[in-house]
N, C-alpha and C positions, 0 to 999 in steps of 0.2 A: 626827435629831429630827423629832415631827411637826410639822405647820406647824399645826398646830390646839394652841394653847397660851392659859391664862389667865399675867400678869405682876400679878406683885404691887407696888403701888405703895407703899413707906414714906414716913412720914411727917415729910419732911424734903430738904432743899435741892436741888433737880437736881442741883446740881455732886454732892453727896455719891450721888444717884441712879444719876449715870452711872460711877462706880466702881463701883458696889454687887454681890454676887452676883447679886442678881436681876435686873439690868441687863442685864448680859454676858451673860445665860444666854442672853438672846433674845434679842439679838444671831445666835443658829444656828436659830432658828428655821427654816424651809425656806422655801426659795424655788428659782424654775426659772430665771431670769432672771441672763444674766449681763452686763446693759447698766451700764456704767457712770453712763449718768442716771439707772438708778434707787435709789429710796429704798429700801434696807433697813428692816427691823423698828425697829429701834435708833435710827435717824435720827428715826423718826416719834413718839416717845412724849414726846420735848418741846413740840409742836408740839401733843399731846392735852392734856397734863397742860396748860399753859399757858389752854387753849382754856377745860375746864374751869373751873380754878379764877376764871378770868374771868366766867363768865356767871354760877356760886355763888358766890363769895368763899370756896370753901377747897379743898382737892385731895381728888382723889377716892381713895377707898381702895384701887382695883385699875381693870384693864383688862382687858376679855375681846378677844381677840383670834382672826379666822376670815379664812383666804383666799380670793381666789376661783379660777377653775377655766379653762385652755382644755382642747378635747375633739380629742384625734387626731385618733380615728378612733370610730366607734358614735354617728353622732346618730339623736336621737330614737328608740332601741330600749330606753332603760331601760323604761321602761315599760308595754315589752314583756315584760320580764323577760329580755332578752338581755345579756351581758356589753360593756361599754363600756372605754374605756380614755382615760379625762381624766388630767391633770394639773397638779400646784397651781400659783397665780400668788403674785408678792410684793404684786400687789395686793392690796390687803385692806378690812376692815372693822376698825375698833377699837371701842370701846364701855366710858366711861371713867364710873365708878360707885361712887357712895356710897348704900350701906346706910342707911335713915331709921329711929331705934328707932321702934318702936309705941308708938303713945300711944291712952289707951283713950277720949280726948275728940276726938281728929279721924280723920277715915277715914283710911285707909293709900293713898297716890296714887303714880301715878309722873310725874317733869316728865321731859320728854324736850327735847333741845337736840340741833340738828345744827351739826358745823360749816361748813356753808353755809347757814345760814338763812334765805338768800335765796330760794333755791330749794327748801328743807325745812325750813317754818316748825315753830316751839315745838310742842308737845303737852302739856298735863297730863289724865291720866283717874285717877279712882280707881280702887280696890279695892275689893271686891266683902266686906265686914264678914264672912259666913257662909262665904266660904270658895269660895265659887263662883265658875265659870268667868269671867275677863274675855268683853267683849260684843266679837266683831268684826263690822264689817258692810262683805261683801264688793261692795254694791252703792255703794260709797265707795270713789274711789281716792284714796289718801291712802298716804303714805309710812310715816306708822306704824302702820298696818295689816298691814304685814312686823314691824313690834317685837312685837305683839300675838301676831304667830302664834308668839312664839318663845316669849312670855312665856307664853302658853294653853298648848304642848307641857310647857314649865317646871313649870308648874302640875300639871298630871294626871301627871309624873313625880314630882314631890314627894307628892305623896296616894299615889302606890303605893309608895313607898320608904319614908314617914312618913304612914302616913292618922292616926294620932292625933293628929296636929299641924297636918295641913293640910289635912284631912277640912271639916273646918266651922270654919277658923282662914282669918284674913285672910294671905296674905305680906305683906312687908316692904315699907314705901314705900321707894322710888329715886330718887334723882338722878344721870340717865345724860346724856352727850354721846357721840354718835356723830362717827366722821371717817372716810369711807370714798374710796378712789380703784379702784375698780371702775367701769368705766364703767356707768352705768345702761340698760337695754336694748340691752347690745351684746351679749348669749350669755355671756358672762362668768362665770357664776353670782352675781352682788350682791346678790337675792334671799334664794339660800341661806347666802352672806356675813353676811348682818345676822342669819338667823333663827339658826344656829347660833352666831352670837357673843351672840345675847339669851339662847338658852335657857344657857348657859356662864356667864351674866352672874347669870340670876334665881334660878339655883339656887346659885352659891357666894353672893351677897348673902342666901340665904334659912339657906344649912345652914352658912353660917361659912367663914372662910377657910382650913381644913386640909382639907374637902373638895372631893376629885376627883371628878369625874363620868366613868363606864368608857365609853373611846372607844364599845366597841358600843351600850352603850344612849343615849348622845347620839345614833349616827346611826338607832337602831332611832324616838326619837322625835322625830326631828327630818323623817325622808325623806318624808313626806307630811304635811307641818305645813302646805306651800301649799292644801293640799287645800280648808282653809279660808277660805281667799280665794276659792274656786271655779275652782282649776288643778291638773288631772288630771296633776302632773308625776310623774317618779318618784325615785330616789333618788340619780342619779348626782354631782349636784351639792354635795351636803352628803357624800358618801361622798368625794369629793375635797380638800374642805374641813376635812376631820376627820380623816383617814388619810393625806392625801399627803405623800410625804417628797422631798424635795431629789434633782434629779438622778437622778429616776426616773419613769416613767409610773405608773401604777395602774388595777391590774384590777381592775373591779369585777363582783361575779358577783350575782347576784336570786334565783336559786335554785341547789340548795333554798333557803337561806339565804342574806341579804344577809353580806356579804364582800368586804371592801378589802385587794387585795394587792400591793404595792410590784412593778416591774417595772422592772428595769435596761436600761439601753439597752445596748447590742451595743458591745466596744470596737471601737473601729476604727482603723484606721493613723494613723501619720503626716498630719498638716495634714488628717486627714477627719473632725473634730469635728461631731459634730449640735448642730443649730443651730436653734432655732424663733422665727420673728418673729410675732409676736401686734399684730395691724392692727384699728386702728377706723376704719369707715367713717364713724363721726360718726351713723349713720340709728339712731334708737332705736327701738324695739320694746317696748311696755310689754305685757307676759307677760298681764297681766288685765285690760285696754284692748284687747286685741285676741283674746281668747281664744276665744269663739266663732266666728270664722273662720275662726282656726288651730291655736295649741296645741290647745285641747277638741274642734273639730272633727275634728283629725289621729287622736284615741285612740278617738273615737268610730267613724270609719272602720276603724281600725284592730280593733275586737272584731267589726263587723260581718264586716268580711275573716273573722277567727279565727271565727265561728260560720255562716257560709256554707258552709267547710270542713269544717269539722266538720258537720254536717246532708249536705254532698254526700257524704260519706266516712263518713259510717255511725259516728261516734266521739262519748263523750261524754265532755267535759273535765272535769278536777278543777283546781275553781281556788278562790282564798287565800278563804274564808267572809267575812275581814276587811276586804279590798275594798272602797272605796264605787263600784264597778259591779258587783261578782258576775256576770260575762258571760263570763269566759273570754278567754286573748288568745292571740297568736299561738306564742308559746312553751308556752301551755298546750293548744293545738294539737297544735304537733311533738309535745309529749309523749305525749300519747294517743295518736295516730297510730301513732306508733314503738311502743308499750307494744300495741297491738293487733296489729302487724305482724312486730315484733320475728325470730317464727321466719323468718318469707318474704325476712328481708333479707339481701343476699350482704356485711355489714358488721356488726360486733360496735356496741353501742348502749351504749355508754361517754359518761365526760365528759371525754376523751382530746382534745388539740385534732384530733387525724386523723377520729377517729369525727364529731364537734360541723362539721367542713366536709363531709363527707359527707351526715348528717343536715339540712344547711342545701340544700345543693344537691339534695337529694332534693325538700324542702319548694316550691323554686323551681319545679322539674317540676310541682308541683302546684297550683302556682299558675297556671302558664300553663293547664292541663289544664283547672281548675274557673273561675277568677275570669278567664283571655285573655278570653273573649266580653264581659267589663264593662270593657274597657281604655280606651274613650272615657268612659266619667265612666255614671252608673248617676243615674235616678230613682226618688224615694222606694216607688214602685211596682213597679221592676225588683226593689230589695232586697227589698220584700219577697215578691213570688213567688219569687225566690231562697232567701228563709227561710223558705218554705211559713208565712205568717202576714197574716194579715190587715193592711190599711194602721194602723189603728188600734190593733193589735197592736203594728206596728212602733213606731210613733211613741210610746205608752206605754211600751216596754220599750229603748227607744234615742236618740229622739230629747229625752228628757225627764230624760236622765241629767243633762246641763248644759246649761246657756242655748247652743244652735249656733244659725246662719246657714249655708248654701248653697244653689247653684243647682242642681250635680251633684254625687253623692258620687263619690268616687274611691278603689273599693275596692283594684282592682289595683295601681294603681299604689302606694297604701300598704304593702299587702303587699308586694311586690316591691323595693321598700325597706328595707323592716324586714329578710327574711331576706337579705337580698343585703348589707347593711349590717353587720349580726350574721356573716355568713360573710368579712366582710373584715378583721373585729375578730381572728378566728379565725386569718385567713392574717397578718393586721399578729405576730398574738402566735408564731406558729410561726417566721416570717420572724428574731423576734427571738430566738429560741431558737436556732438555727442560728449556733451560734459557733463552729465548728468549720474553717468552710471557709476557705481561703487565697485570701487577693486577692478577699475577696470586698467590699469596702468600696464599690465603682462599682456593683456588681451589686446592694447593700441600699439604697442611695440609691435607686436607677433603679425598684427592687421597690416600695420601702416610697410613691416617690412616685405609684408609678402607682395604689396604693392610696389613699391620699389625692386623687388625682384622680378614680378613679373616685367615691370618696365625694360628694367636692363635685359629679359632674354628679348622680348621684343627687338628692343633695337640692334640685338645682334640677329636672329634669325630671321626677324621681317623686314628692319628698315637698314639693316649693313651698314650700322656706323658706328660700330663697337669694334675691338682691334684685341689682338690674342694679349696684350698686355692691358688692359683694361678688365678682360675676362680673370685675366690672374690675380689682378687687385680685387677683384669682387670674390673671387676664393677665397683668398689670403683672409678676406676680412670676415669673410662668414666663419672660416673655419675657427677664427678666432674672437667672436663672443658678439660678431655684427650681426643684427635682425634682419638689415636691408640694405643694398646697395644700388 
């Protein structure tokens, strides 16, 4: 089953709830997690409903429910449009909602209630009478400015499924309570948590409760829904969210097409169970509080790399028109590259995992070749004689894409990152294909951890998003009987 499911709440006793079919069902909802202190699905839906009908005085009609995400292996290359491989947590988001009828003398509003209110106070905003888009305003950090982006995707999905009805028609007021235990700025995905459990929530309270929403177009509108807060993320997180099943990884692929595909882990002998422990350091990291330093700055780096490359190498990219950069990125790089070169190369140009690690270690070489001389950190002036364009050139067509901050850009080293990251995704996925071999159980541990180690120094010495207490966890753990962190 997926772990991305809505539960229908009836209207009537817990006790009779938790017998109910609809109860049990979720009960197998997925989850990766096999601790005994945690809370499965089932345990938590009294503890919503209760929550609810306390702060309204009645029970809500349903529950959208969305998990969140740890990441093997592939950070920060969704957005590259490289394949990643996350998988789902039993942590989650719920989101527990009653449908308000329309009344044609009061505007159509939503009350929003968390259940820590201490920490994420009430919200009520209206509705927009003609139809039109709710207002976000990403220069507010405010907790429901995540409800908004879910309910905004919600919305321009109902106008293209039903524009005679939600073209210039209000949606429906709500009374939602949220309860989430994802930790908030730990990498987690809670972000993508809350927005694919709103848009799940605003579209069954809008089109009725026998309507599904089809997994692909939930994450076709949900994977750049952040966008509107002002964070360049890409999709890996709501593709985990919506597609991940129990007791398996998940490949996610960008192109051509987005695609979430279930990945089994390797059986393995006797007393050699995989085993993932998911640690919070406690240090948050608020995704659009710090964006201009790092998220935005990282993607920003990141096309610059990709159109340096291309300008040195004679190639011009074809990249998504849809984009809010239209600049090209590193995988639309490799692609033209390889689509230019194709005959000259002693390797067939497939989407084979063999061909995709060769193709990546090609890109490597070319990186050292064109971007080694910018490996100590590059000024706005290096980049752009680099880019043959003017400073004011640059800064128009790069630096103005999102609100950035630095001292030095760091092109090499993002690059080198990205394909080196993407090429470990590659060896993590072949490693787990290789079921064949005998006694090999010591040998996938020792393989798969060195991959994961490599990952992690990566992202501390090439893409700076590791933090001295995350480095300490990954000690702690090796020193202590962990293969890979």
């Amino acid at each position: 089953m997926s772990t991305n499911e809505q539960i229908f709440v009836p209207q009537y006793h817990l006790d009779d709830l938790k017998a109910s079919k609809e109860y049990s069902a979720a009960s197998a909802a997925g989850s990766t997690s096999s601790s005994a202190h945690s809370h499965t699905l089932v345990d938590k839906l009294p503890a919503v409903l209760e929550a609810f009908t306390a702060t309204y005085g009645h029970p809500p009609q349903f529950i959208a429910h969305s998990p969140g995400r740890a990441n093997l292996i592939g950070e920060h290359i969704d957005y590259s449009d490289f394949s990643v491989l996350p998988l789902p947590l039993e942590r989650d988001m719920l989101c527990a909602v009653r449908p308000l009828p329309f009344s044609e003398t009061q505007n159509p509003a939503v009350t929003l209630a968390n259940s820590q209110p201490q920490r994420f106070a009430g919200r009520r905003f209206d509705l927009p009478l003609d139809g039109t888009q709710v207002t976000i305003d990403p220069s507010v950090s405010d907790w429901s400015n995540y409800f908004k982006c879910g309910l905004y995707v919600a919305q321009l999905y109902l106008k293209e499924i039903c524009p005679e009805r939600y073209c210039s028609r209000p949606l429906c007021g709500m009374e939602v309570l949220c309860q989430g235990d994802v930790p908030v700025g730990s990498g987690l995905g809670s972000s993508a948590a809350i927005i694919c459990a709103v848009t799940l929530a605003v579209v069954r309270a809008n089109m009725g409760m026998q309507y599904k929403v089809p997994k692909a177009d939930l994450l076709r509108i949900t994977a750049t829904a952040e966008h509107y807060l002002g964070v360049s993320n890409g999709g890996m997180d709501q593709a985990a969210s919506i597609y991940g099943l129990r007791g398996h990884a998940l490949r996610v692929d960008f192109k051509p097409q987005l695609t979430a595909t279930p990945v089994q882990f390797p059986r393995m002998g006797p007393h050699w169970d995989i085993e993932f422990i998911v640690a919070d350091t406690l240090v948050e990291v608020n995704r659009y509080d710090t964006a201009s330093t790092n998220y935005n700055l990282r993607v920003i780096e990141m096309l610059i790399a990709a159109n340096i490359l291309a300008r040195h190498y004679g190639v011009a990219m074809n990249y998504d028109l849809s984009s809010n950069v239209r600049k090209g990125n590193l995988s639309d790089f490799m692609n033209a590259y390889l689509g230019l070169h194709r005959a000259q190369l002693d390797f067939s140009v497939d989407s084979s995992i063999d061909s995709r690690m060769k193709q990546l270690q090609l890109m490597l070489t070319l990186v050292e070749e064109c971007l080694g001389p910018l490996r100590d950190g590059s000024s706005a002036d290096d980049v752009s004689k680099a880019l043959e364009c003017s400073r004011e050139e640059f800064t128009r067509e790069y630096l103005m894409l999102f609100p950035i901050r630095f001292q030095v850009l760091q092109i090499y080293k993002r690059a080198k990152h990205i394909y080196s990251e993407a090429l470990r995704v590659m060896q993590t996925l072949k490693l787990f294909a290789d079921t064949d071999e005998h006694n090999r159980d010591f040998t996938f541990y020792t393989e798969f951890g060195a991959l994961m180690n490599e990952s992690q120094r990566s992202c501390d010495t090439l893409y700076d998003c590791s933090s001295p207490e995350i480095d300490a966890l990954c000690r702690i753990a090796r020193q202590n009987g962990a293969y890979g962190y």
